[in-house]
N, C-alpha and C positions, 0 to 999 in steps of 0.2 A: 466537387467542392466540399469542405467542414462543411459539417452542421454548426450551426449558431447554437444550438442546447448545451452549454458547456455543462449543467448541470444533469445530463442523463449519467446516469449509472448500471452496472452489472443489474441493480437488483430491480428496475424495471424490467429489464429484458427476461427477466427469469419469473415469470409467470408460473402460479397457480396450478398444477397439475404439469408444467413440462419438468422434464429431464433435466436437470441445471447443469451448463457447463459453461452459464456467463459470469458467475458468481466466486469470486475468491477466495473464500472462505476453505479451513483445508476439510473441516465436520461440520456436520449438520447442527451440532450440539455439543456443549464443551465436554471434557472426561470425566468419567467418576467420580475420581477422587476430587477434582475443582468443584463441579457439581456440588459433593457433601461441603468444600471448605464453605463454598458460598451460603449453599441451606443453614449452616450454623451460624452465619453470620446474619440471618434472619430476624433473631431473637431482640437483635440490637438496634432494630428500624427504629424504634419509639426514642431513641436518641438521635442528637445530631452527629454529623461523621467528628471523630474528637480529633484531637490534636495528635495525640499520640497513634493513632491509627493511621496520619497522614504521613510522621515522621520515621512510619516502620515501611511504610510503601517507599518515603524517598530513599531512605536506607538502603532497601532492598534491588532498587535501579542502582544506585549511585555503585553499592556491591558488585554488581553484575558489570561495568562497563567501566570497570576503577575508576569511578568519580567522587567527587564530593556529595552531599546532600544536597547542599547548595546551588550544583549544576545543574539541578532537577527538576523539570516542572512538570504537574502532573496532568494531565488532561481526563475529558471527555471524548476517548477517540482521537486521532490524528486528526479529524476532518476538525474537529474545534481550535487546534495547532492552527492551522490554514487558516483559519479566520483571526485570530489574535497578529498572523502576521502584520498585517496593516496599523500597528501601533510602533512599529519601527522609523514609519512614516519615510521610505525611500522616495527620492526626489522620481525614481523612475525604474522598476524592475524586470528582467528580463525572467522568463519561463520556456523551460527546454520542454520543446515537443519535438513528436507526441510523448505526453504527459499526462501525467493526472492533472484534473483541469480545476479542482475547486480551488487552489492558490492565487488561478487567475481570475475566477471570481469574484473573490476576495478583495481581491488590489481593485478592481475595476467598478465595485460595487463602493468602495474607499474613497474613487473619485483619480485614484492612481495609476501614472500611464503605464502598459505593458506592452514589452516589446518579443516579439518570437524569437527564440533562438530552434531555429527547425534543426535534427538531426542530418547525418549525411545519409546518403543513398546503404547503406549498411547499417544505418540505426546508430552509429558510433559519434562522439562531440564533433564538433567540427572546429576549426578553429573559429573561435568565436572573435568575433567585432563589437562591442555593444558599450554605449554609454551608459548602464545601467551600475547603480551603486546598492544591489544584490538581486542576485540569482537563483530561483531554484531550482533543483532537478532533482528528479527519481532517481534511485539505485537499489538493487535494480530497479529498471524506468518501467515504467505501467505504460501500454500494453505492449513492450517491443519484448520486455522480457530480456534485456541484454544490461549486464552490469558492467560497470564503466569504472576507470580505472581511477583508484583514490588522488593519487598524482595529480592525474587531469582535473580531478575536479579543486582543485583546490587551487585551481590556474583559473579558474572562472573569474568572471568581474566582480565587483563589490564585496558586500557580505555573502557567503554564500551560505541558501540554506537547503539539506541534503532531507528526499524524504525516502526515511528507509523501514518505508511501511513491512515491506517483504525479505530486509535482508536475515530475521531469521528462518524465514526457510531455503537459503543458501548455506552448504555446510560449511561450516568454517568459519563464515561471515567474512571472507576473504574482501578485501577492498571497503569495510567498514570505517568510516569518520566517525564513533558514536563514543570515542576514548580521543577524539582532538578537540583542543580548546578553543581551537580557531573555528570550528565551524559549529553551525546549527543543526543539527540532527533532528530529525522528530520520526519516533518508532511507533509502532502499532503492536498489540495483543492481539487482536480480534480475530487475524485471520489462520494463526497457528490454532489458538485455541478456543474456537466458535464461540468467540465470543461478539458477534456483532451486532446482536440485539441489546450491549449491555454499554460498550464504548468504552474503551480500554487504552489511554497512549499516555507517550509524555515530552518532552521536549529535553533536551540534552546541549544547555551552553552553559557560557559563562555569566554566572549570577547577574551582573547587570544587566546584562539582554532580559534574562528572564523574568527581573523584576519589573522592565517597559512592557511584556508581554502580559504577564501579568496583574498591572495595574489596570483596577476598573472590575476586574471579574470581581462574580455576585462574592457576595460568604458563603463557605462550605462549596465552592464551586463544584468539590467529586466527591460523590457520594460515598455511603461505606462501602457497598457491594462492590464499586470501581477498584476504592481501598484494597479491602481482600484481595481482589483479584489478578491486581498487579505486585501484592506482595508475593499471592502465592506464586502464580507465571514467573516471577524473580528467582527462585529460590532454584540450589542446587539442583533436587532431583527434577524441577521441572527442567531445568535449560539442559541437562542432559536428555531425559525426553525428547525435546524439540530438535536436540542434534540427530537422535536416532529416525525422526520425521524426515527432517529435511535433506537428510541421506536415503529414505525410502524415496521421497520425492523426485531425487535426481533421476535414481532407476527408473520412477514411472513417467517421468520427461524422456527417458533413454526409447521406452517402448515408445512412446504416443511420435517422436519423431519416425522412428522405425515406420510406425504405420502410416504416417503420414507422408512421409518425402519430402518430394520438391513443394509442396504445399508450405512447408514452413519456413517462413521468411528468416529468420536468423535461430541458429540455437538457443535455446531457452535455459535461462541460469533463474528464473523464476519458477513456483508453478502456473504457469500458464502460458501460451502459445498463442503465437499471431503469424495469421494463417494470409494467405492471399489467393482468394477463392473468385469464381466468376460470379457477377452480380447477380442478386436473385437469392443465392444458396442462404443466408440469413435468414429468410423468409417462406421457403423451401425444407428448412429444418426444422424450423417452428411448427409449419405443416404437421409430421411426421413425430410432434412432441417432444423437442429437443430443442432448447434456449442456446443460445451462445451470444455473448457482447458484440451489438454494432460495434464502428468504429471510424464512423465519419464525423461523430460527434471531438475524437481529438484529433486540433491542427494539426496537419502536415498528412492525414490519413483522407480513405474513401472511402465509396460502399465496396468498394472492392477486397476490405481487410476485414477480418473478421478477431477476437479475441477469444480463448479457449482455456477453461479452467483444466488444468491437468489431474487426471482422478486413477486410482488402482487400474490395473487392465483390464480386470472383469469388467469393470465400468466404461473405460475410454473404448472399449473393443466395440462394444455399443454405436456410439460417438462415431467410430470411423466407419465402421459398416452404415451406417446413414449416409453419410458425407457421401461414399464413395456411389448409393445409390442416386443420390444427390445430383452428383457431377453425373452422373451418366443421362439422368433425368433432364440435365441441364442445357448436355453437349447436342 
């Protein structure tokens, strides 16, 4: 059966002194040259974030995904996206699991009903039934790791709002909603460019959605360093950067199935893998100094699946030689 902690995350599980491979982040720490833009932007704490430093961030999304300014809302992280939804005020919203779970949180902590849309036995939409007047769902969906096709998703009920925390590290950003005006996008920085100590997203519709979304938030709701950071992550050389990532990525998804096999439940178009292991191994690997994400905490999953951040192969080669001590340990 789920766990009722809809609020556990990767980063419990990844304790102190283990091996991380619950955590989805693709570095430890962001690059160089972010690093320097952000240190420079140091200088200008003793102001508040200005106006014009907000207007070069929306800019700089709006550039990237041929939008307007206008379509732009900036956030504290996607997880702050998730909590704003609840000022759309659905009479009733539906969330596709397994899923990331703080949406349904959000609505539930709001006072607002949620209804499950479970995936099919492949991880794939199903045809959906629901009275629901909007929907969200992952793309790619956290933790199946299977990207769903734009089409379908825009066949879902109500508003639909699309979270595409991970579709940059998909090359190509194939099946991306983040240039349609019909739907609700909401993107993440953090986990291309470690940046998730700092909170980095932003929200991607049509101005009046995002002016309900936004009413109510404090003054200066994001900071400057946020500023920076999404201006810089916007810009040409970074998004080309990020393409050459998330094509190293596929390859090192290519390997970590290789090593893995029948263990992995669908192909992975994320970085990360959802494993379906004998009970125990979660806690077994921990043992042994190796973290990896429960995943009875999201609906429709058990102890029986496990979640796996995909890493270089020097690394993941690590990872699997456990595992496979693991299971033998186990059998």
């Amino acid at each position: 059966m789920t766990s009722p902690d809809l609020r556990h995350h990767g980063d419990v599980d990844a304790a102190p002194g283990l091996a991380d491979f619950a955590v989805n982040v693709r570095v430890p720490r962001p690059p160089g040259w972010l690093r320097d833009r952000l240190a420079a932007a140091l200088d200008g704490l003793g102001s508040y974030p200005s106006k014009r430093a907000e207007e070069r961030a929306r800019e700089a999304v709006a550039r990237r995904h041929g939008r307007s300014p206008d379509e732009v809302l900036l956030l504290n992280g996607a997880a702050e996206g998730f909590a704003l939804l609840p000022k759309l005020s659905p009479r009733r919203a539906a969330i596709v699991h397994p899923g990331f779970t703080e949406p349904e949180v959000a609505f539930r902590d709001a006072g607002i009903p949620v209804e499950h849309v479970l995936l099919s036995g492949d991880f794939t939409l199903p045809d959906v039934v629901s009275g629901a007047d909007l929907t969200v769902v992952g793309n790619p969906t956290n933790p199946t790791s299977v990207l769903h096709s734009a089409a379908r998703l825009k066949t879902l009920p109500g508003r639909v709002v699309v979270d595409e925390a991970f579709m940059d590290a998909v090359p190509g950003e194939p099946e991306s909603l983040a240039g349609d005006p019909d739907v609700l996008v909401l993107r993440s920085l953090t986990k291309t460019w470690g940046l998730a100590g700092l909170r980095a997203g932003y929200f991607l519709g049509d101005p009046g959605t995002l002016a309900r979304l936004a009413h109510g938030r404090p003054h200066w709701p994001v900071g400057s360093l946020v500023l920076e950071a999404i201006t810089a992550c916007c810009e040409p050389e970074a998004l080309a950067a990020s393409e050459r990532f998330a094509l190293e990525a596929a390859a090192h998804a290519a390997y970590a199935v290789d090593r893995l096999g029948d263990l992995v439940v669908v192909p992975p178009r994320a970085p990360f893998l959802l494993l379906r292991v004998p009970r125990g191994t979660r806690e077994a690997l921990r043992d042994k100094g190796i973290a990896v994400r429960r995943c009875d905490t999201f609906p429709g999953l058990d102890d029986t699946y496990v979640r796996v951040a995909i890493r270089p192969p020097e690394e993941f080669a690590v990872f699997a030689d456990a595992l496979r001590v693991v299971m033998e340990e186990l059998a």
